[in-house]
C-alpha positions in Angstrom: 0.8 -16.5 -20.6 2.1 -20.0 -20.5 2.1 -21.5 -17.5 -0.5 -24.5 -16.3 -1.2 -25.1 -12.6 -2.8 -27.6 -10.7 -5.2 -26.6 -7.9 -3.1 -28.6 -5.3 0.1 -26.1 -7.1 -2.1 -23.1 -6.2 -3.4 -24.5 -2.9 0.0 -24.6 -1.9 1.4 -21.5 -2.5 -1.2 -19.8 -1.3 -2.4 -21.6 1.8 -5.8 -20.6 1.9 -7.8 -20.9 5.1 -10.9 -22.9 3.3 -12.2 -24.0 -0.2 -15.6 -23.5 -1.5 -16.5 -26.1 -5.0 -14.7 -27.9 -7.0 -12.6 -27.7 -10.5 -11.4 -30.2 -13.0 -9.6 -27.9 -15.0 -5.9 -26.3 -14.6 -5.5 -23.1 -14.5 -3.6 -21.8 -17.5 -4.3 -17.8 -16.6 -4.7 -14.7 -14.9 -7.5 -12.4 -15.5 -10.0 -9.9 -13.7 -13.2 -11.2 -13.0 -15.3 -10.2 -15.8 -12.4 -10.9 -18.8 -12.0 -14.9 -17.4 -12.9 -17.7 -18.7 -12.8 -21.4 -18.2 -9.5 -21.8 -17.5 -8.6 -18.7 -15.7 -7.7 -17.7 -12.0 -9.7 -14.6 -10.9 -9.8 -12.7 -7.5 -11.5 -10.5 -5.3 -9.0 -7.6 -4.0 -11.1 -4.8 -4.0 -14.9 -5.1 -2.4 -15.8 -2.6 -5.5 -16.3 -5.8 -7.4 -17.8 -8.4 -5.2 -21.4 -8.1 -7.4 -18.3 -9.5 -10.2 -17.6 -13.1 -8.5 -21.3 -14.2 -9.1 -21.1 -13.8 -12.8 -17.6 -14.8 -13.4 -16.2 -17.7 -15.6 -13.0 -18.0 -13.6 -12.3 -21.9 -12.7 -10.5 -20.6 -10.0 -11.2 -17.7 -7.6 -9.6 -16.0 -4.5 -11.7 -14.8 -2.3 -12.1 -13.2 1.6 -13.0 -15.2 4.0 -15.9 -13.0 4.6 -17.4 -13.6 1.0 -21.0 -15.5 1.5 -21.6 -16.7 -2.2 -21.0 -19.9 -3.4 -19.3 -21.5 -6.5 -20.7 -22.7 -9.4 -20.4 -26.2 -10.8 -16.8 -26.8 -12.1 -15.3 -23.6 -10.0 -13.2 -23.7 -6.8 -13.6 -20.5 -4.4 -10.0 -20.6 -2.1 -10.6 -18.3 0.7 -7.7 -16.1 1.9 -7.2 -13.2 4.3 -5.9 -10.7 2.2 -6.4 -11.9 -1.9 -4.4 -9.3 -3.8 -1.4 -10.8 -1.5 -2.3 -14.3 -2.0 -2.1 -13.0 -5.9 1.2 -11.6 -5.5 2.6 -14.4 -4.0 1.4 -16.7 -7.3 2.9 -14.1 -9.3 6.4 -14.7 -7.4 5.9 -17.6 -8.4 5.0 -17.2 -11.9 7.7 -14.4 -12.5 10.2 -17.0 -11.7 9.1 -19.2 -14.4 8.1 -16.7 -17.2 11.5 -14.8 -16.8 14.2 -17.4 -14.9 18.0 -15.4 -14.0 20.5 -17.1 -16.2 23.2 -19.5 -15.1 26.0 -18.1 -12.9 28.6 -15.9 -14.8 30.4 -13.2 -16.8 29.3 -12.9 -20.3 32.2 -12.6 -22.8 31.4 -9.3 -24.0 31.1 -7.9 -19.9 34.2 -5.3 -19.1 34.8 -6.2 -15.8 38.2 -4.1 -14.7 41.2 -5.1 -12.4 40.5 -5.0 -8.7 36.6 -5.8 -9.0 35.3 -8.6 -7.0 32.1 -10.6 -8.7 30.8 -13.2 -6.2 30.9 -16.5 -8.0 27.1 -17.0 -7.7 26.6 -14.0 -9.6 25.2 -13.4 -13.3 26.9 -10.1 -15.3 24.9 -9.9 -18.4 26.5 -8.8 -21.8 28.3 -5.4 -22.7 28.2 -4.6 -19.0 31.3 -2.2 -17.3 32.1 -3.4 -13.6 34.5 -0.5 -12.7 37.9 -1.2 -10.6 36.7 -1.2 -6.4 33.0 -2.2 -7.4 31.5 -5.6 -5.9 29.0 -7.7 -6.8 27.1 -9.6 -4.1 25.7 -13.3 -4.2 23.0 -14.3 -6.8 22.6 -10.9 -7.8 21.6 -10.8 -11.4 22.9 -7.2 -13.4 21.3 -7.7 -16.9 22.8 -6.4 -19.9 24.1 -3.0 -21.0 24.2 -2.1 -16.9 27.2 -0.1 -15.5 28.6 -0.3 -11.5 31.2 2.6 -11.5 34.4 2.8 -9.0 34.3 1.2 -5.8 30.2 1.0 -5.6 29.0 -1.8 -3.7 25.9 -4.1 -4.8 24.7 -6.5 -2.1 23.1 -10.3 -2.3 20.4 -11.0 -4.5 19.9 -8.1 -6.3 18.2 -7.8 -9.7 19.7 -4.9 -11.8 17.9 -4.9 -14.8 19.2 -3.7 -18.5 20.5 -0.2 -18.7 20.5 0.8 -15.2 23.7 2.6 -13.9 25.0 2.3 -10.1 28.0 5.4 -10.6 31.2 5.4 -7.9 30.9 5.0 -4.4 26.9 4.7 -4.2 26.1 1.7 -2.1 23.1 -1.2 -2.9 22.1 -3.5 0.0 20.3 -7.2 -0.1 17.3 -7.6 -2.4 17.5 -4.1 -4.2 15.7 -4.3 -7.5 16.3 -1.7 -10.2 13.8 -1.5 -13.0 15.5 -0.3 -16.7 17.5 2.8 -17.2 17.5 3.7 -13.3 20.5 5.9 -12.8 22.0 5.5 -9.1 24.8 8.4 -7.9 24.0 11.3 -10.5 25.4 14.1 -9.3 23.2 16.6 -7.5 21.9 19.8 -9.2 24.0 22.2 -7.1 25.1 25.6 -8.3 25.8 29.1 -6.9 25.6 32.6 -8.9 29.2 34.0 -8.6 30.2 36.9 -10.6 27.4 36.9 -13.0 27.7 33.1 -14.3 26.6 29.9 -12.0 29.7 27.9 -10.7 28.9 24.1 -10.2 29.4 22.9 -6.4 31.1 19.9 -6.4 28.8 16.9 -5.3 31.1 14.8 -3.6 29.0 12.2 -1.4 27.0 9.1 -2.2 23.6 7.3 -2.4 22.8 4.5 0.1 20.1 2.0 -0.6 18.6 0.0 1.7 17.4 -4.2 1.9 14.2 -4.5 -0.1 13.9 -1.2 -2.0 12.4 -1.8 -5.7 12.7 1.4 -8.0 10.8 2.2 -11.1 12.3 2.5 -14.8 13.6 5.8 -15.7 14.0 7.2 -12.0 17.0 9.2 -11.5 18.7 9.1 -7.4 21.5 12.2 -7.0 24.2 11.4 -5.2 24.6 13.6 -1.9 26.4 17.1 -1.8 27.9 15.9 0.9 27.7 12.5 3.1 24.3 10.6 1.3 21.4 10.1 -0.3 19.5 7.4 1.5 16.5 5.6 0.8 14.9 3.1 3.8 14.5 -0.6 4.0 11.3 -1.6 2.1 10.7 1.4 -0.2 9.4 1.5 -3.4 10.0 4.2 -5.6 7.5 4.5 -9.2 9.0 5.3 -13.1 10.2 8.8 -13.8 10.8 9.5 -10.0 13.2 12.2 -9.3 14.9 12.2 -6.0 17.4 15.1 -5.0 20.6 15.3 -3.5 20.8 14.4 0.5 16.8 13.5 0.6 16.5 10.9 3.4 13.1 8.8 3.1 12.6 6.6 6.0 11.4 3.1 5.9 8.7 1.2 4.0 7.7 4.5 2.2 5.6 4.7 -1.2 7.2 7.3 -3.8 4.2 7.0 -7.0 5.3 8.0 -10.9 6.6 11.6 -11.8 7.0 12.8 -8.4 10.1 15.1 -8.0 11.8 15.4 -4.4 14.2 18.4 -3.6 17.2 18.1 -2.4 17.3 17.7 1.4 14.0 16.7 2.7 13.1 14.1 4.7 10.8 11.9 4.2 10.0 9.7 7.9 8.4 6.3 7.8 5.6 4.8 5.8 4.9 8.0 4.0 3.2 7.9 0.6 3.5 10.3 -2.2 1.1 9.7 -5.0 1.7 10.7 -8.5 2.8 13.9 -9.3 4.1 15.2 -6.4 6.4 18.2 -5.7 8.1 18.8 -2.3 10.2 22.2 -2.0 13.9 21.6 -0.2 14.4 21.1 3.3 11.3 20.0 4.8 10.6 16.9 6.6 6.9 14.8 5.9 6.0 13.1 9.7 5.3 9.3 9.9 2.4 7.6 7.8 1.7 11.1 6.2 -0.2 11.0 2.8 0.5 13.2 -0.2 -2.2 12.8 -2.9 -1.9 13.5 -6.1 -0.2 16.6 -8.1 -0.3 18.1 -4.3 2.8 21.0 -4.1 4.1 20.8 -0.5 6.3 23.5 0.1 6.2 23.0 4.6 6.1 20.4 6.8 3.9 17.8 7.2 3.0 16.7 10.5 2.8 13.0 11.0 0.0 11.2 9.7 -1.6 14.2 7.9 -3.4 13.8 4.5 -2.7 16.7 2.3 -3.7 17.8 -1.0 -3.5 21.1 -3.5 -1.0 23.6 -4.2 0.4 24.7 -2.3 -0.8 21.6 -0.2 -3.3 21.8 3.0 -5.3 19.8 4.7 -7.5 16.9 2.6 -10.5 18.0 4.1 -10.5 21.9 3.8 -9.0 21.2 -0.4 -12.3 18.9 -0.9 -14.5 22.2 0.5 -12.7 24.0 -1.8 -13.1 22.4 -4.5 -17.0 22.3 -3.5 -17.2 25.9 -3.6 -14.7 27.0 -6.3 -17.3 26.4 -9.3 -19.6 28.8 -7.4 -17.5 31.4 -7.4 -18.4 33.1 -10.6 -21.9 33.7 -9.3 -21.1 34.6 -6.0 -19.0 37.6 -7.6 -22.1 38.4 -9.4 -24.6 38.5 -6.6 -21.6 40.3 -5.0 -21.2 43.0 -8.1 -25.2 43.4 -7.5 -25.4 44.2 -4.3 -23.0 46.7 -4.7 -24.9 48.4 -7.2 -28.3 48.3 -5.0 -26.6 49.7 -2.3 -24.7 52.4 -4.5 -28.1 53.4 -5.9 -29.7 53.5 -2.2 -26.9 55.6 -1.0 -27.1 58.2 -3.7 -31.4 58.4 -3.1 
């Protein structure tokens, strides 16, 4: 990483509510607390590793305001309420350095057809296809190789990185972020079994994306049967994500890598779905509700419920299970015993 920052630089980024010590040194990198070295800017995000910050060689290290050590010589504790966000606000910061959006404009190689509208603050990267209807918002950046189909719509400030397809009519608000090879507007896997063959149903509606919403490379969003496919303001949606046709997930949800969503289920707000998830059609997952990992949900979910297993049930009664499913073997042969004893007794 190339970058150097003063402590003043970081200081004011971050804002943190107090300093601890002292450091000469810039800070030319990011590392965990046992991999820095003189130099480095460390932190403490998770209390797992608090026994970390005594031992580290970090020049620079975020910390709670709760933390009681103190620094060593040439090393400046900045105390902050919440660290891993102080972090992510210095990597803002550093993103914007390390990978800067190109000047304003159309590269010469960009297909941008009759009847588009590009705002003028806007960056279209090369070989990318801007389809007739489709507009582009202000300071949005589409990187190279991307394709907006007929009369889709891609709001301000947008990032739509290399490879990443927005097809007709599907609709991008303010601050959407696709990651590569996300594919916006396929059309829903819809079929019915007529005379002996399956007949495709015609997938005629649209996806809707909301401000804020940052999806993953390689996740695939199906346009609507009919009226949309809508995800809420805030979301973020992992790699390799699969959402189906007329799914509605609410506001400021968490969607983690390889989890597939049927088609019309609802997901309410601030729902997370860690890795691996399945969810059957037509349900709906309440407010705050938690989905751990590999979990197969094939009902409802009632508002801040933590499920897990397949088919899914409560976190609690899974984790018993799990207790008592190694012991079933034996149990089945204490079982099988008894049975004999009594067999024996009865025949006596």
């Amino acid at each position: 990483m190339n970058l150097s920052f003063t402590t003043g630089q970081i200081a004011e980024i971050i804002k943190p509510t107090a300093t601890r010590g002292s450091t000469t040194l810039p800070v030319r990198n990011i590392a965990s607390l046992a991999e820095a070295r003189p130099g480095d800017l460390s932190f403490l995000g998770n209390p797992k590793y608090k026994p970390e910050v005594a031992a580290t060689d970090a020049s620079v290290v975020i910390v709670p305001p709760d933390y009681d050590g103190e620094p060593k010589p040439n090393q400046l504790f900045l105390l902050v309420e919440n660290p891993s966000a102080a972090i992510a606000q210095l990597c803002a910061r550093l993103e914007q350095l390390l990978w800067p959006k190109p000047a304003p404009g159309i590269h010469p190689s960009a297909i941008i057809e009759t009847g588009a509208r590009v705002a003028a603050s806007a960056t279209i990267g090369p070989l990318c296809v801007i389809e007739s209807g489709a507009v582009i918002g202000e300071r949005t950046h589409v990187e190279a190789q991307c394709f907006v189909g007929r009369d889709a719509r891609v709001g301000d400030d947008c990032w739509i990185k290399t490879g990443s397809r927005i097809t007709s009519g599907c609709v991008l608000h303010n601050r959407v972020r696709l990651q590569p090879n996300v594919v916006i507007g396929s059309d829903g896997f819809g079929y019915e079994f007529v005379s002996g063959k399956h007949e495709k149903i015609p997938q005629v509606g649209n996806v809707v994306i909301h401000d804020d919403v940052e999806i993953g490379a390689g996740s695939t969003i199906d346009r609507a049967r009919f009226s949309r496919t809508e995800i809420g303001a805030g979301s973020k949606i992992d790699n390799l994500v699969q959402i189906a046709h007329n799914v509605v997930i609410g506001k400021h949800c968490l969607v983690c890598a390889q989890t597939g969503i049927s088609g019309s289920v609802t997901l309410e707000d601030h729902v997370v779905l860690a890795g691996q998830t399945g969810l059957a059609g037509h349900i709906r997952i309440g407010k705050g509700a938690i989905v751990t990992a590999q979990a197969g949900v094939n009902a409802d979910v009632e508002p801040g419920a933590t499920i897990k297993g397949s088919p899914a049930i409560s976190y609690m009664l899974e984790q018993r299970f799990n207790v008592l499913r190694p012991r079933l073997p034996e149990l089945f042969r204490r079982v099988g015993a008894l049975e004999k004893q009594l067999e024996k007794s009865a025949s006596a």
